[in-house]
C-alpha positions as CSV (number, residue, x, y, z in Angstrom):
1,X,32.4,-13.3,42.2
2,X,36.1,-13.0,41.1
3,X,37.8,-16.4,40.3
4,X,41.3,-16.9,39.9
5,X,42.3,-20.2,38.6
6,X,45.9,-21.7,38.7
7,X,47.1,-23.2,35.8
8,X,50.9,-25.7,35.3
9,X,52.7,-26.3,32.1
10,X,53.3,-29.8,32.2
11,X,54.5,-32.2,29.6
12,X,51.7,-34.2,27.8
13,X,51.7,-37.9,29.4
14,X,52.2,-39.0,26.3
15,X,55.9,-37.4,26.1
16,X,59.1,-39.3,25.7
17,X,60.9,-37.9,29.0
18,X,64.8,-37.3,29.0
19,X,67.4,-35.5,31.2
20,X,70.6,-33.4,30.7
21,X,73.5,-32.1,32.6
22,X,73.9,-35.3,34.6
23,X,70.6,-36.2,35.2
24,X,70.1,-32.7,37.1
25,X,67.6,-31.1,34.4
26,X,65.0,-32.0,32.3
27,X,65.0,-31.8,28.8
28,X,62.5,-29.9,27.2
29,X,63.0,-30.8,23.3
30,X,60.3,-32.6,21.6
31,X,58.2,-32.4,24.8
32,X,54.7,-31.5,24.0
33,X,53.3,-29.3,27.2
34,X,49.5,-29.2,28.1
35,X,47.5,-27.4,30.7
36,X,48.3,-29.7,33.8
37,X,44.9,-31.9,34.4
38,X,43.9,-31.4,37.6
39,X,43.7,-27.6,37.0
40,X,41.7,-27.9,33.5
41,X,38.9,-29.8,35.6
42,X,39.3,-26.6,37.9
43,X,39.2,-24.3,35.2
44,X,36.1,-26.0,33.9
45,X,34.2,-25.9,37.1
46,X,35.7,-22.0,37.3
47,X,33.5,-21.5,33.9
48,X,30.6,-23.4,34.8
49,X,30.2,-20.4,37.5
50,X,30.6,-17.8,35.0
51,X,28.1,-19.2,32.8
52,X,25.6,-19.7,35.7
53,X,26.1,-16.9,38.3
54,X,27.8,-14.2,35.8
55,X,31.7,-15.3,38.0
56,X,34.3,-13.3,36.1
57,X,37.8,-16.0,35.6
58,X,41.4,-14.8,35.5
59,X,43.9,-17.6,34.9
60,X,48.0,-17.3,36.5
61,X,50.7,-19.4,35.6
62,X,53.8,-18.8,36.8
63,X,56.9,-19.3,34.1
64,X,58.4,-18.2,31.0
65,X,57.1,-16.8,27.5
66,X,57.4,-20.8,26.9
67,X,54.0,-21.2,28.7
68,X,52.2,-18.5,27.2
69,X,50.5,-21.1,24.7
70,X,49.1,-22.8,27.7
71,X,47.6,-20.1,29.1
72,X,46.2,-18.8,25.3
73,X,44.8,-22.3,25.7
74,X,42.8,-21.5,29.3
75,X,41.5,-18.0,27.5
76,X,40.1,-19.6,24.3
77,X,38.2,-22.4,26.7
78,X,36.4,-19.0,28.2
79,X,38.5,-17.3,31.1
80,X,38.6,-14.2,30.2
81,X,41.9,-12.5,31.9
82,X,45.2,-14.5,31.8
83,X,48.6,-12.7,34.1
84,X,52.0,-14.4,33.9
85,X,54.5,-14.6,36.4
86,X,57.8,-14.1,34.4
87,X,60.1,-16.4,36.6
88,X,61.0,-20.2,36.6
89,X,58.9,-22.4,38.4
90,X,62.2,-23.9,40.6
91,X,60.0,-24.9,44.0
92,X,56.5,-25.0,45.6
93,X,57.0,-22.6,47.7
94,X,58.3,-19.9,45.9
95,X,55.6,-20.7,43.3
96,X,52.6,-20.0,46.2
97,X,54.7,-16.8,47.3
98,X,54.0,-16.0,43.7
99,X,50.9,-16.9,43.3
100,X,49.7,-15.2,46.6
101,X,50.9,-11.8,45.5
102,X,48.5,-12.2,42.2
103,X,45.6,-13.7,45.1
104,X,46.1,-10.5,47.4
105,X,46.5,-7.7,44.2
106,X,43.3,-9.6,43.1
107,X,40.9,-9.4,45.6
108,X,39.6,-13.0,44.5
109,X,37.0,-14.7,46.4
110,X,37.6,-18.1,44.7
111,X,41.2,-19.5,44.0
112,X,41.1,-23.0,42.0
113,X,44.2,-24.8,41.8
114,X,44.9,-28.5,41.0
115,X,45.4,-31.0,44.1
116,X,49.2,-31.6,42.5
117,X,50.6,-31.2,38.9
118,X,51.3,-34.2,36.9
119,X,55.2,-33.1,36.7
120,X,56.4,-32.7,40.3
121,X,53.6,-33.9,41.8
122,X,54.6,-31.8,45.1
123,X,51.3,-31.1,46.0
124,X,51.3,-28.3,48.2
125,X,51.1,-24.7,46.5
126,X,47.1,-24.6,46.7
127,X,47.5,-25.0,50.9
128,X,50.2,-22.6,50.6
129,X,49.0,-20.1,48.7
130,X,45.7,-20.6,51.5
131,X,48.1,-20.2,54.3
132,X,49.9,-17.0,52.7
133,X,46.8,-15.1,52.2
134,X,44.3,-16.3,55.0
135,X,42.1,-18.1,52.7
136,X,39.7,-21.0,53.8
137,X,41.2,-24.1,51.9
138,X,39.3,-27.6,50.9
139,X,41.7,-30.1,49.0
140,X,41.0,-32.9,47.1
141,X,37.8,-31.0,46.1
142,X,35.4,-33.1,43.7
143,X,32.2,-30.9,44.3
144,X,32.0,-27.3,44.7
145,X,28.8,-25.5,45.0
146,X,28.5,-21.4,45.8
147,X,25.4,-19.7,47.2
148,X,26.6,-16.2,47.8
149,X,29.6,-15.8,50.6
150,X,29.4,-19.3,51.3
151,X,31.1,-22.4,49.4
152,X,29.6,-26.0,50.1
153,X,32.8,-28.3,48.8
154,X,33.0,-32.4,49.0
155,X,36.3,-33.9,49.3
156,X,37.6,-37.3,48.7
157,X,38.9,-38.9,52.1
158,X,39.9,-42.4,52.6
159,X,37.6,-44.7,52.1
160,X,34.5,-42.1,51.3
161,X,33.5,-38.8,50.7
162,X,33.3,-35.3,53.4
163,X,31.1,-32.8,52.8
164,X,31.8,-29.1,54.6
165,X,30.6,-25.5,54.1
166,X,33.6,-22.7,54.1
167,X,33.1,-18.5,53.3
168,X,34.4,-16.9,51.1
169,X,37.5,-16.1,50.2
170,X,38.3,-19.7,49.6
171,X,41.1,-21.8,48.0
172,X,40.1,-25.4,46.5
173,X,42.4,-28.1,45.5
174,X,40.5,-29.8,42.3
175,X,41.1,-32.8,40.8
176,X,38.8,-35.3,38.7
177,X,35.3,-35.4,39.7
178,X,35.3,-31.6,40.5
179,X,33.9,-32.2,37.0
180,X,33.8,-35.0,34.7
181,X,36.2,-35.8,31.9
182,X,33.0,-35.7,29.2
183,X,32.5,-32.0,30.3
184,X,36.3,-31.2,29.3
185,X,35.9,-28.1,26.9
186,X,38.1,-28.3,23.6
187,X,38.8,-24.6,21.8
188,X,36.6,-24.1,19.2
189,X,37.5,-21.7,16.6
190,X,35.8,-18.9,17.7
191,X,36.8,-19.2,20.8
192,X,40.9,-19.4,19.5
193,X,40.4,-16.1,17.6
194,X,38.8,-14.4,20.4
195,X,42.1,-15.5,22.4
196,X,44.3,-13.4,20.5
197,X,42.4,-10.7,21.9
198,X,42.2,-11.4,25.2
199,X,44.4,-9.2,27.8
200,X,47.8,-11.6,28.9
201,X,49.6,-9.7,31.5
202,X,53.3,-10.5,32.4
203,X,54.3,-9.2,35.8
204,X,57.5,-9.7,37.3
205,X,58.0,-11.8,40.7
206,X,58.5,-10.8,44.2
207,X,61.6,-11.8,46.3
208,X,61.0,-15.2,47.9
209,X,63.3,-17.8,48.7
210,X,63.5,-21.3,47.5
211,X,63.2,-24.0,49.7
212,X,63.8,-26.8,47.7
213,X,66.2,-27.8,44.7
214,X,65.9,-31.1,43.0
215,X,69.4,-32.2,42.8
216,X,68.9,-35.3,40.2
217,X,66.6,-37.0,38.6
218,X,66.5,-40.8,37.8
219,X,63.7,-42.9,35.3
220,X,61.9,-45.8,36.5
221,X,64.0,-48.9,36.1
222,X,63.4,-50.5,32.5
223,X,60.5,-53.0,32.6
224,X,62.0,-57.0,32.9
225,X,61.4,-59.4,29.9
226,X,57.8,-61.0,30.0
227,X,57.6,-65.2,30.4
228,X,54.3,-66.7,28.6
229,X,53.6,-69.5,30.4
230,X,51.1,-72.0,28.7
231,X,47.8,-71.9,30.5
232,X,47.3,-75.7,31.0
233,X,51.1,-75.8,32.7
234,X,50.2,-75.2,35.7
235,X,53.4,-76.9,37.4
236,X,55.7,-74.2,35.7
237,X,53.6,-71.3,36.6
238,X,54.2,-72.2,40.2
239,X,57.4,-73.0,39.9
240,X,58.4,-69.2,38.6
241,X,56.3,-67.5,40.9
242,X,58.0,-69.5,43.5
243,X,61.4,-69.5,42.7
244,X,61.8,-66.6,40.2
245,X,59.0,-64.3,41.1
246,X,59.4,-65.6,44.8
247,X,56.2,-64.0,45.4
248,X,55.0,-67.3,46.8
């Protein structure tokens, strides 16, 4: 089984986030950049099958030499191929037009992306990149099991979970509980060295169109100045939630 798992450069969470240019791009100095959660529970899950059912793992990322560090990251947990799309991510769209050119060259059975990335948060290249190559396609995936052709996935849905049965070739969109933040994998050293070794291709983008421009970007209001109210006054915390708060 050939798995091909989709893997965002995305600031750390824990990043101080700033614009330039009038708001209109973000500023990348200082900014720590990670491998975007949602795909490192997929990329787990991807190496659980190698390790059980001898699944080979490529990772993608589609970006700059900037984001080459990310995917060194992705080969030194285990994946064992890493290719690089050398173009700016600018929209979802033109990211799954890229990404389905890898898919197709490929011949992968099993395409693991995250549900969203943590810096956009679009949400829509994994049923994108379904659509474009004529993949089955389970989102919000937090259990995947594969018994030859066929893929039995469970999906969070409001209020519960669905369990459904797809073949092969199939594209999942992971999140937390596809595995379990304890069985996060952290590069040893050996597994760092062997990295450096590991074949990183760079292959230049196809022609697609972009769909969508972001044309500014704007932080969440600062938050307001905190009131301690004493917890035997019961008379003034009424009175702000009434008349200040006027949440009652």
């Amino acid at each position: 089984m050939k798995i091909l798992v989709c893997i965002s450069h995305v600031p750390d969470t824990t990043s101080k986030i700033n614009f330039t240019d009038g708001d209109t791009k973000f500023d990348t100095n200082g900014v720590q950049f990670v491998i975007n959660p949602n795909d490192e529970f997929g990329l787990t899950r991807a190496m659980w099958f190698k390790e059980k059912q001898g699944a080979s793992v490529d990772v993608v990322n589609v970006g700059g030499p900037e984001t080459e560090p990310t995917l060194r990251k992705a080969l030194a947990i285990g994946a064992d191929n890493a290719i690089r799309v050398n173009a700016e991510a600018t929209d979802g769209f033109y990211v799954a037009k890229q990404l389905s050119k890898v898919v197709q060259d490929g011949g992968y059975d099993l395409v693991i992306a995250g549900r969203e990335s943590i810096d956009y948060n679009g949400g829509m290249v994994p049923g994108m990149v379904a659509a474009i190559t004529d993949a089955n396609f389970v989102n919000t995936c937090i259990g995947l099991e594969i018994e030859g052709d066929t893929a039995t996935a469970i999906r969070e849905i409001d209020g519960g979970k669905e369990t459904s049965t797809a073949k092969l070739p199939l594209v999942v969109g992971g999140q937390k509980g596809l595995v379990e933040e304890s069985d996060l994998r952290i590069p040893n050293m050996r597994g760092i060295m062997m990295a450096r070794k590991k074949p990183l291709t760079v292959v230049e983008p196809i022609e697609a169109g972009q769909e969508t421009k972001a044309v500014q970007f704007q932080k969440p209001a600062p938050k307001g100045d905190v009131t301690l109210v004493d917890p035997e006054n019961i008379d003034q915390l009424v009175s702000l939630l009434h008349n200040e708060a006027k949440v009652i």
